[in-house]
ROZA-703830 format. One record per residue (C-alpha): x, y, z; residue in one letter. Coordinates in steps of 0.2 Angstrom, whole numbers. Layout:
FIDREN   east  north     up  code
FIDREN      X      Y      Z     A
...
! end
This chain:
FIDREN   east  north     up  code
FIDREN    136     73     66     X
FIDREN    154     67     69     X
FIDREN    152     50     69     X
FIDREN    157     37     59     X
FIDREN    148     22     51     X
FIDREN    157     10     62     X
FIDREN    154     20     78     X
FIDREN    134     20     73     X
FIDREN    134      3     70     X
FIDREN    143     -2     84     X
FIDREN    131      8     96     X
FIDREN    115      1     90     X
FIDREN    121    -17     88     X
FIDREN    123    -19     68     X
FIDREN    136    -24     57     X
FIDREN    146     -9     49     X
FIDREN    141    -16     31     X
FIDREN    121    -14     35     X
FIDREN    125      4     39     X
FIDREN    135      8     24     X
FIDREN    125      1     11     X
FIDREN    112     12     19     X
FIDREN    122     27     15     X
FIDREN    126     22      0     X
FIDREN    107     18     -6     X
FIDREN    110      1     -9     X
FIDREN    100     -4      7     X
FIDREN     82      1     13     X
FIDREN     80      7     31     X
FIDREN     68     -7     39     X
FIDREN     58     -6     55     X
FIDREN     71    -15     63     X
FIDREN     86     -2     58     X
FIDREN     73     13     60     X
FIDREN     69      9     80     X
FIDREN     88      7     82     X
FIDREN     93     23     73     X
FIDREN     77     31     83     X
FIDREN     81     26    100     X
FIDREN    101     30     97     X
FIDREN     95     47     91     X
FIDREN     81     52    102     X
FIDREN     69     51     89     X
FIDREN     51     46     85     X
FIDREN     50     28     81     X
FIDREN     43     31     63     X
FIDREN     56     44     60     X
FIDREN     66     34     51     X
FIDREN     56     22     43     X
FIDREN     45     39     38     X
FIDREN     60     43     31     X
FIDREN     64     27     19     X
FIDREN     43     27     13     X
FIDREN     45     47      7     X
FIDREN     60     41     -4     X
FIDREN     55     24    -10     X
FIDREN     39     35    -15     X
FIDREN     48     49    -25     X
FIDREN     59     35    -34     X
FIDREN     41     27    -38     X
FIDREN     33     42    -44     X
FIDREN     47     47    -54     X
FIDREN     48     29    -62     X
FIDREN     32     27    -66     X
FIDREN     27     46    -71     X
FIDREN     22     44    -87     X
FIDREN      9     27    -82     X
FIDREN      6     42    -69     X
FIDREN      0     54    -79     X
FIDREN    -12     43    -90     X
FIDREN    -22     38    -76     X
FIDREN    -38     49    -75     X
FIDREN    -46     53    -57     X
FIDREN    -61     45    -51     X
FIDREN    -77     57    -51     X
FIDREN    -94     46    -44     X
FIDREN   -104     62    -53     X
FIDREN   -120     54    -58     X
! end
């Protein structure tokens, strides 16, 4: 996208460190940073908030897989 971390922080008001642990995975995106990124982007609002949830989920899923896979469905058959 040729722009830098410090650019993109810069531009929407947030300190350089916030961005970079975000690219780094140390930091979740919050509703905050998502309407930032969104509005500097020219995207939806949940766009990047919809992001974060898909991959905290898939981290989830793939921690918990095994406790997962015990878990039978519900069926209300009578």
């Amino acid at each position: 996208m040729d722009i830098t971390p410090y650019r993109l922080a810069k531009s929407i008001g947030i300190p350089q460190t916030r961005v970079g642990e975000i690219l780094a995975g140390r930091r979740s995106v919050t509703a905050d940073t998502g309407l930032r990124l969104s509005k500097f982007f020219s995207t939806s609002e949940g766009f990047w908030t919809g992001l974060q949830d898909d991959y905290d989920r898939a981290m989830t899923k793939d921690q918990i897989h095994d406790e997962l896979a015990k878990i039978e469905p519900y069926s209300h058959a009578a």
